[in-house]
N, C-alpha and C positions, 0 to 999 in steps of 0.2 A: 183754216183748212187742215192744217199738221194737226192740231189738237183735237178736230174731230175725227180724222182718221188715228188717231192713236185709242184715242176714245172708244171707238168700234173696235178694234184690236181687245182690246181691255175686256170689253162686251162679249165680245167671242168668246175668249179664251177662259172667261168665268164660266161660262157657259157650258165646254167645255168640260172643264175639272167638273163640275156639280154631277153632269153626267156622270163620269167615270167615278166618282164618289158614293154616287147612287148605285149603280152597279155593284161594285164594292162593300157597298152595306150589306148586301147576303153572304161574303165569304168572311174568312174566321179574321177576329180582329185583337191587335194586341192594346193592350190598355197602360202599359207601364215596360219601363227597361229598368234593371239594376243590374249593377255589374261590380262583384267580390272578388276586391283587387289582392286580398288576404288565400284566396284558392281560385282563383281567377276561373268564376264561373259567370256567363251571363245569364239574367233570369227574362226569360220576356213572359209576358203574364199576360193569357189570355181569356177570350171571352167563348162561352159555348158555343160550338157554332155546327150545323149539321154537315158540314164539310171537313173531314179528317187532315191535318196540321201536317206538317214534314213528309210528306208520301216520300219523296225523291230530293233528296237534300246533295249538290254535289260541290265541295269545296273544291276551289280553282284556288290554284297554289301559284304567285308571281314572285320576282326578288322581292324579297324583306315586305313581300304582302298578300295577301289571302283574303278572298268573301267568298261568301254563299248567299244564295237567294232562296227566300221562302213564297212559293206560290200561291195564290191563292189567298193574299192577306195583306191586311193593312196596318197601319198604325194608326192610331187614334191621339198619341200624344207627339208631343214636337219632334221633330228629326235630333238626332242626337250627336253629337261631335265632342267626344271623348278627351282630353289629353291628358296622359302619364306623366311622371318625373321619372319613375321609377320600374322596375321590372321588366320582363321579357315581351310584355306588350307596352307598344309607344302610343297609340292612339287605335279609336272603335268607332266608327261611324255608322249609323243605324239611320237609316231614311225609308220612304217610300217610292221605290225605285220608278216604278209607273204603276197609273190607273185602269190601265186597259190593253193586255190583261194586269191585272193586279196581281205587284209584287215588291216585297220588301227585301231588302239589302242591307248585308251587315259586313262589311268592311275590317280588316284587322291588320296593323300595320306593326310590325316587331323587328326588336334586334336581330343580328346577321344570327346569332346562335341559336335563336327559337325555331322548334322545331314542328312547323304544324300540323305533323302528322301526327303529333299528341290530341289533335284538338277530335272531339268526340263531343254527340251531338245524345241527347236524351229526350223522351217527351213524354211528361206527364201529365194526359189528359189532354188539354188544351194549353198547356203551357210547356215552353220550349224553356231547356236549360244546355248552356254549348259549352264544356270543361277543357278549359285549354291548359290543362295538364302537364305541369312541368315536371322532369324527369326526378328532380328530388325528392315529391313527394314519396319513390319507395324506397329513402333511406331507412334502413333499420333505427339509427340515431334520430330520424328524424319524428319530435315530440309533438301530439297537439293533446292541451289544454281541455280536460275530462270534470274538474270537477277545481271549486275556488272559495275560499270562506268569504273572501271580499264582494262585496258587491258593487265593486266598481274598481277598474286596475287601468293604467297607463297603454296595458292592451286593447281598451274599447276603441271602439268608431264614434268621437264623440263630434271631432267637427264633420261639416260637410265638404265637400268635394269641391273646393273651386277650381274651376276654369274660365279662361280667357277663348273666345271664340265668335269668328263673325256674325253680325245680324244685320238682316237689310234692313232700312228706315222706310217704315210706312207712315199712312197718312190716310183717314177716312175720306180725305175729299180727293175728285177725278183728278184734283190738278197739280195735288201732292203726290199720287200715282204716275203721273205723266215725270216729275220732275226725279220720282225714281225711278223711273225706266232711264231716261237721262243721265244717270247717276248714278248707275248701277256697278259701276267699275272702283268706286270711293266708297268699300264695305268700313261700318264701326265695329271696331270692336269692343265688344260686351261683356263682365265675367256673370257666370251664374253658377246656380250649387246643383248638384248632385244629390240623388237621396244619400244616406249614411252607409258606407259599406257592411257586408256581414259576413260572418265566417259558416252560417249555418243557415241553409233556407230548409224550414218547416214543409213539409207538404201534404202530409195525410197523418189524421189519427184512427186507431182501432182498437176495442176496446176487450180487451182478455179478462180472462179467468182472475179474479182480482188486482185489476191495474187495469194499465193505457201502455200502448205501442205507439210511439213516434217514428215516423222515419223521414228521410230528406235525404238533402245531399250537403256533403261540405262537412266540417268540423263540429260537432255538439258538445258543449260544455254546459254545466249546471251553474247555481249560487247557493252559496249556503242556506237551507232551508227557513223560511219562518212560519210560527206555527202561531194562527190568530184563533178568538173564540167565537163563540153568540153569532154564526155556527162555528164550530169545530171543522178546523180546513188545515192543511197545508202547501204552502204556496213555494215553489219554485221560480226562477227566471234561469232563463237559457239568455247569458249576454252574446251580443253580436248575431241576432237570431234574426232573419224575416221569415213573418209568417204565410203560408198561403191564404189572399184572401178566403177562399171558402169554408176556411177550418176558423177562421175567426169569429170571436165570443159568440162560440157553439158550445153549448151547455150538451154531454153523453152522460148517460147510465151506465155505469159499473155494475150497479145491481140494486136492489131494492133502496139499499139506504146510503148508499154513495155514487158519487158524481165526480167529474172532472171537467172542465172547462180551459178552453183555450184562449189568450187573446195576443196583442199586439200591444206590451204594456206601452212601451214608447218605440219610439223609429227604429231604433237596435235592438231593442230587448224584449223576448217573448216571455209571458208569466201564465204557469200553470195552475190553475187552483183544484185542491182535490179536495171537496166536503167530506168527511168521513169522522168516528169516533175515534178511530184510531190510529191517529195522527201521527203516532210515536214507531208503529210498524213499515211506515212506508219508505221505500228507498227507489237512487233512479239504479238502473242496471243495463251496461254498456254492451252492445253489440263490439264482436273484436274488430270489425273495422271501423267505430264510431261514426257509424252513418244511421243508424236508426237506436233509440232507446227506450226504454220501459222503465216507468214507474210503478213499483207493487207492492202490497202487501207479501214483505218477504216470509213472514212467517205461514201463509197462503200458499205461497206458489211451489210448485213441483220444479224441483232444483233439474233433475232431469229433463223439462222440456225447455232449455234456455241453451244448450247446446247436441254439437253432432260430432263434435270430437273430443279429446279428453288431454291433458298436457303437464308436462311435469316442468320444474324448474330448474335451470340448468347453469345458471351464474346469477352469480351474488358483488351489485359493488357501488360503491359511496359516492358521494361526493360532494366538495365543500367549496363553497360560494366565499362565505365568509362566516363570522366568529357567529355570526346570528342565523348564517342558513346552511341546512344540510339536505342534503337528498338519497332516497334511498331508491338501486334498481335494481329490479329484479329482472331475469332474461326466461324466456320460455321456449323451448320445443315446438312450440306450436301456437297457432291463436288462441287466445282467452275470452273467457265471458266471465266479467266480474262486477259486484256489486258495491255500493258504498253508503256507510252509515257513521254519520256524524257526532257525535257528543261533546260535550264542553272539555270533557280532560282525555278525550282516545277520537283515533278514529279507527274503524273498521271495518276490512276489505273483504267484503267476501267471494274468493276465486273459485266459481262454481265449477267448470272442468278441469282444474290443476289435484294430479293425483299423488305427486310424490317431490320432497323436498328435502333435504339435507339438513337438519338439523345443528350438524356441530357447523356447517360450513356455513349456516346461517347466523351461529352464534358468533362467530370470529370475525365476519366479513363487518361485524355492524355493532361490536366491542367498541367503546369509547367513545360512539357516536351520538345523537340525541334520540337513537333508536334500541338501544342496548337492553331497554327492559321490553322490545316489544315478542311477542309470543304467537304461535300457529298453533292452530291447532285443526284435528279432524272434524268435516263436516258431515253428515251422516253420508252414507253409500260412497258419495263420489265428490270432493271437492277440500279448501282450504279456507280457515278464517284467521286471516292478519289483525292481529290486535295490536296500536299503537298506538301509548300514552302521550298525550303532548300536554302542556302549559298549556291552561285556559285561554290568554289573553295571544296564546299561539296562532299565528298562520300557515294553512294547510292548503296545498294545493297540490292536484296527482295530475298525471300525464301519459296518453298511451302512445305507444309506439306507432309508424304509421302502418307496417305490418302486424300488427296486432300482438305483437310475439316479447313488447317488452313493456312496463309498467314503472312509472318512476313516479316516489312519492316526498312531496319538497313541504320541508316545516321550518319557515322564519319563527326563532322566538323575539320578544320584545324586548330590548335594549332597556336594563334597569337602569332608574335614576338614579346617583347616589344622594340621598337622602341625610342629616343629621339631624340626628332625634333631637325633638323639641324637650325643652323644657315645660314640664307637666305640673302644674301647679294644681293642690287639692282642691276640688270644690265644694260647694257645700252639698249636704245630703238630698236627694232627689234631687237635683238638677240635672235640665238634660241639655244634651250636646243640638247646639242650633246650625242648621245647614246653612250655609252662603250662597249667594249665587250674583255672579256679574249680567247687568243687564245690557248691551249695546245695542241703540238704537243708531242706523246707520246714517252716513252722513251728517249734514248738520250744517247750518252756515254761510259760509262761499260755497260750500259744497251741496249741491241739489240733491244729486243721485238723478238717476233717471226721470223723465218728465214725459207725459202721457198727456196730452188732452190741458194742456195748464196747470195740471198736478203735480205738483214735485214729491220725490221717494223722501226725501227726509221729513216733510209732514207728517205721511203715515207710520214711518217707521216711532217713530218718536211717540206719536198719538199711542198706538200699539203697545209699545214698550212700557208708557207707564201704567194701561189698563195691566199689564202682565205684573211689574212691582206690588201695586195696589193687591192683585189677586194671590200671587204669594206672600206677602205682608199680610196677609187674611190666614193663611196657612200655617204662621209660625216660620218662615224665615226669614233671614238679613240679607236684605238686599242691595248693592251697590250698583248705580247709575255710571254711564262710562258720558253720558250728557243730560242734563235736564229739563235744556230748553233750547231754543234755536240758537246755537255757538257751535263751528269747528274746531272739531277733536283731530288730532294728526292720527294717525292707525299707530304710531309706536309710542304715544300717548296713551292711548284704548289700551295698549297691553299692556303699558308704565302703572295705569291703575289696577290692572286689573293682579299684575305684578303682586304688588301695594297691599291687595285687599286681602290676596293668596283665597280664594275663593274654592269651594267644592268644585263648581262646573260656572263655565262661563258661556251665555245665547247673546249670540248676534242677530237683530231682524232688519233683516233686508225684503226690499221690493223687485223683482227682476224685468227684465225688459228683453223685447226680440225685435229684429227687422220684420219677423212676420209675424203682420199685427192679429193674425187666427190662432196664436199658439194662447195657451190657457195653461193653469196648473201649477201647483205648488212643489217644492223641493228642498232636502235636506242636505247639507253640507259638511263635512267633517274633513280632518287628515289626518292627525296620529292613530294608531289601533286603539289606545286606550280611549277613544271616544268613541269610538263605532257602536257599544251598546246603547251610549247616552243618544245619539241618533236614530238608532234602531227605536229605542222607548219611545221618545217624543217624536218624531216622525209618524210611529203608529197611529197614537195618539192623533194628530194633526189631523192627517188624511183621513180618519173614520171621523170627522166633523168636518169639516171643509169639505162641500160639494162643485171640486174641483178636480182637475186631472191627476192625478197622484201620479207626479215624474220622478220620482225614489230618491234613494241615496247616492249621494255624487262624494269621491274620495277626491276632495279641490287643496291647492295651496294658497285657499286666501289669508291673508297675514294674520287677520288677528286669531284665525284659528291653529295658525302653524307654527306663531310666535306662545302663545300662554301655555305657561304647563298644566294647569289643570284641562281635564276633559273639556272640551272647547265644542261648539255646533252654531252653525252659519242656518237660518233658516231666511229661503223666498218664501213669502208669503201670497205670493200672484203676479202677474203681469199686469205693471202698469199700461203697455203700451195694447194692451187688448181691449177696447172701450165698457164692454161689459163686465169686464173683470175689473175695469178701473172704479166702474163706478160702482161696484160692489165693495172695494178698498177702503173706500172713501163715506160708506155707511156705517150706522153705527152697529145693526147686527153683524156683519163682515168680522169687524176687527175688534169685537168684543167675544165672537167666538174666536176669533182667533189667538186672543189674548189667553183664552177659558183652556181652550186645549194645549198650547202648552204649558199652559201652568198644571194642567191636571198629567203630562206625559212626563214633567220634571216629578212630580209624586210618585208616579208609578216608577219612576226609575229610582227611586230614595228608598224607594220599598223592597227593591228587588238589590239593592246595591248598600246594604245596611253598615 
């Protein structure tokens, strides 16, 4: 009798919710929460709805806690329970508060010092973003991150968010239901991940007089440009970026013969591609609050519709890190709108309303620096171009102020080897100079590597690695094996040979694996700068054959890339643990193109790197 009166209960109360869910389905619904613990914005992301989002939004301020309620609205994905280590916020709870009327709640619990009446509520569209705004952000000192040669820095968001947090135990059947209700006082707890935080949420583009208009909220940084052919594109990422789903891989018109497209290249990182011939003209150009940006043909655009006030510079001053990094800043009068153009041996700023500058006080301020040979000069009517030389193999990254009013630009150069000159012994007439290269096939042995399906990673890496030997052996070079057959190699072994062999460039193939068995896609590894281009080449290479996810360049400390002094590259080649990718690994087309393309992205890099 208890079990059928609970039973009826149960009955009801589904009953119930379905109701009040049904209801529900006509008002605005959110689809997704992320929350950028980096400018502590929360994003809720919703769906069209003909009912208008935030009419009356009123935050109720308690000790050390604050929520607001959104009416009129549901959540669609699970209730959210937050927790922090770190910052002015300790924990976010996001639930659906009731069904009838329908209304969501968002919770926010901080330190004694936070102060919630920073918090401020914005709505684009149908999406709600709430900036809980801490007072630091209007330090003048205080820098965010505008533009970066690296495409990949110690700054990204590359794990996910764990937390620990209760979850009830259920059970399809009534009697597993009954013995939770029973039970219900003995919560487990659970950890689970968070999407990836981001420093920059995308939300609309518009398409101008030769270029695109981004804007958003939060911090915008670029990557070092790459420029591909067969079409003629140049392609951007904005790291720590989410995109608005609606602006995602949306192909716009620029005009007759060029285009820009937007996508979502992986979880953090947004990638801009602009088809155009003129590839070499285009640059991004910074709004002085770094909240919205343009990419344009700078040679195109009228330098005068990119600002509404005009600014001169008013201190000049250094600063050194250490023997390999220096930075240069500049202070302004006022906010700036300036551009940025990259090259192998300078970069250059072009500060479209800065109308007057100091010359000698520019020369002296930056005497003896790694900036000493850099030079200004006049841009037509109204503005300034900073020219600064750097070291090829230099790293360059600039930074705006958060009032817009200062600009600091930092260049690591690369720590020379010392080196002692070989002895060169004559050769004979036409002989040419034969390239090396180390092969490392991963694992081996005791050692599996990751296992998929009854698949073990060291089969295919090995499989792989000698189709790649074979294929450069076809090409004219010396190749050395770091294993040949199924035997463990120690990793300080792998560099003992590879040591030994003293090699041009040394590839590691690996298989990668994830807890979620949906993720797909291939990956490039490197860590010292002097490899970043051998990554960049065969990376390219890679991913325009392999019809899989192109997940980029990763700057990782795996040993054997971080141990060998020649140019060193780690490549995944797919996810074992994803069944269809595995069983593409494990085919002979798979991993014979796989073999084909790097072996053809080590040529193209021998040909550009003579």
């Amino acid at each position: 009798m208890r079990k059928l009166l609970l039973y009826l209960i149960i009955c009801i109360s589904f009953v119930f919710i379905s109701i009040g869910e049904a209801f529900c389905e006509e008002l605005h619904k959110f689809t997704s929460a992320n929350f950028d613990t980096s400018n502590s914005i929360i994003v809720l992301t919703g769906q069209d709805s003909q009912e208008p989002v935030m009419q009356n939004v009123k935050l109720v301020k308690l000790e050390e806690k604050a929520y607001f309620d959104i009416d009129n609205s549901i959540i669609t994905f699970p209730k959210q329970d937050w927790v922090f280590n770190s910052g002015g916020i300790k924990e976010i709870k996001i639930n659906q508060f009731s069904n009838n009327p329908c209304k969501v709640r968002v919770v926010m619990n901080y330190d004694k010092d936070f102060n919630p009446d920073n918090i401020m509520f914005f709505r684009l569209n149908n999406n709600v973003i709430i900036k809980l705004k801490n007072g630091k952000i209007g330090d003048n000192e205080y820098f965010q991150n505008t533009y970066r040669d690296e495409h990949s820095s110690s700054s990204d968001f590359y794990e996910y968010l764990t937390i620990t947090t209760p979850v009830e135990s259920s059970s399809d059947s009534i009697t597993g239901q009954i013995e939770s209700a029973f039970n219900a006082q003995q919560k487990v707890m659970a950890k689970k991940e968070l999407k990836l935080n981001t420093k920059y949420y995308l939300n609309n583009v518009s398409i101008k007089p030769n270029g695109v208009l981004l804007n958003g909220f939060g911090s915008a940084s670029i990557e070092r440009p790459m420029i591909l052919q067969n079409p003629a594109r140049i392609v951007y990422d904005l790291p720590n970026t989410l995109v608005n789903t609606k602006i995602r891989n949306k192909e716009f018109k620029i005009n007759d013969t060029e285009t820009v497209k937007i996508g979502q290249f992986s979880v953090n990182k947004a990638r801009i591609v602009i088809t155009t011939e003129a590839v070499g003209d285009y640059i991004p150009i910074y709004s002085s609050d770094n909240q919205s940006l343009i990419i344009a043909n700078y040679k195109k655009t009228t330098n005068s519709s990119l600002y509404s006030n005009t600014a001169n510079v008013i201190d000049y001053k250094k600063e050194k890190k250490d023997s390999l990094t220096e930075s240069m800043v500049l202070k302004f009068d006022a906010p700036i709108v300036h551009g940025l153009d990259r090259y192998n041996d300078k970069l250059i700023l072009h500060l479209y309303n800065v109308s007057k500058y100091n010359e000698t006080n520019f020369k002296t301020a930056y005497q003896g620096t790694f900036f000493n040979t850099s030079t200004v000069d006049l841009m037509p009517k109204v503005g300034l171009k900073l020219t600064i030389p750097v070291e090829q193999d230099a790293v360059v990254s600039t930074f705006l102020g958060a009032d817009g009013k200062s600009l600091k630009v930092t260049v690591k150069q690369v720590k020379k080897k010392i080196q002692i000159p070989p002895v060169i012994l004559p050769k004979p007439s036409g002989e040419k100079t034969v390239r090396k290269v180390v092969i490392d096939a991963g694992h081996g042995g005791s050692d599996a590597g990751a296992i998929g399906g009854g698949i073990k990673e060291k089969d295919i890496t090995l499989d792989v690695a000698k189709r790649l030997e074979k294929l450069l052996i076809q090409k004219g070079y010396e190749v050395k094996m770091t294993r040949e057959n199924d035997t463990f190699v120690s990793l300080e072994d792998r560099v003992a040979i590879s040591e030994t062999y003293n090699p041009d460039i040394f590839v590691s193939v690996h298989v990668n694996s994830s807890v979620k068995p949906e993720i797909t896609g291939i990956e490039t590894h490197y860590y010292h700068q002097e490899s970043l281009s051998l990554a960049q080449i065969v990376h390219s290479s890679f991913a325009s054959a392999i019809h899989s996810p192109n997940r980029g360049l990763f700057k990782s400390k795996f040993y054997v890339i971080n141990h060998t002094t020649s140019p060193a590259i780690l490549i995944e080649i797919g996810f074992i643990s994803n069944s269809s990718e595995r069983a593409e690994l494990t085919g002979e087309k798979r991993k014979q193109a796989t073999a084909k393309a790097i072996a053809d992205g080590i040529q193209n890099y021998f040909k550009q790197y003579k």
